[in-house]
N, C-alpha and C positions, 0 to 999 in steps of 0.2 A: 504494500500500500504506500508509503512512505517512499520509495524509487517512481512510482507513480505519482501522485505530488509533484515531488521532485521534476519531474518529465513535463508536466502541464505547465508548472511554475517558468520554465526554459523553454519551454514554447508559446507561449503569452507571451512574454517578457524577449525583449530583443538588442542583442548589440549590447553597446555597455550599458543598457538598463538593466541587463539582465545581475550584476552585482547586486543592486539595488533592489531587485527584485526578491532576491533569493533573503536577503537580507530584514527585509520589510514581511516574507513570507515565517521566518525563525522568530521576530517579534509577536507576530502575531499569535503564534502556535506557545510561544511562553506564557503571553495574558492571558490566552485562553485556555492554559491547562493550569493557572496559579485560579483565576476566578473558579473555574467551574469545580477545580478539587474542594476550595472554600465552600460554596455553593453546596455540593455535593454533602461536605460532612453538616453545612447548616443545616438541611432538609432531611438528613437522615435523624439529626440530635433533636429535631424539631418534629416532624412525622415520624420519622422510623424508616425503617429500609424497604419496605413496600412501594411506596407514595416515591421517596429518593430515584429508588432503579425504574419506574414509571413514567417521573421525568426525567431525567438521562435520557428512554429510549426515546420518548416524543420529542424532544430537543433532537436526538440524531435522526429522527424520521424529518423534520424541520429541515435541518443541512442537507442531506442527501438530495432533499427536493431544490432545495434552494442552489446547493450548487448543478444540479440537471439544468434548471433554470440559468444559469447564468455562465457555463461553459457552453460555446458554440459547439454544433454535431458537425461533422466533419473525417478528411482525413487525418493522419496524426501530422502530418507535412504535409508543406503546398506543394503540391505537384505528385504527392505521392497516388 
C-alpha cells in the first residue's frame, strides 16, 4: 500500500515539485496518525471500543470514497 502512495504521490507531483510533494505528502500522514491515535484513544476512554472501531471504519469508508473521488481514472502514465 505505502509503494502505492508512494507511486501516485510521483505521478501527480512533477519535476522539482515533486521534493515538495513527497515532503508535504510525510507531513500530512504525521498529523494525521498523531490526531487520529488521540482521537482514537479519546473515543474508546469515552465510548468504549465498540463505538471507537465503528468510527475508525466509517472514517476509512469516508477516505477511500473520497480519495476515488478525487484521483483521476486513467492510465498509470501518459502514453502508456
Amino acid at each position: 500500500m505505502v509503494g502505492g502512495v508512494r507511486a501516485l504521490v510521483a505521478y501527480l507531483s512533477g519535476g522539482r515539485a515533486r521534493v515538495t510533494a513527497f515532503g508535504a505528502y510525510h507531513l500530512v500522514v504525521g498529523v494525521a496518525a498523531l490526531v487520529s491515535s488521540a482521537g482514537f484513544g479519546w473515543a474508546w476512554d469515552r465510548f468504549g471500543s465498540a463505538p471507537a472501531f465503528a468510527g475508525s471504519a466509517a472514517l476509512a469508508v469516508a477516505a477511500a470514497a473520497a480519495l476515488r473521488w478525487a484521483v483521476p481514472a486513467g492510465p498509470a502514465r501518459p502514453g502508456a
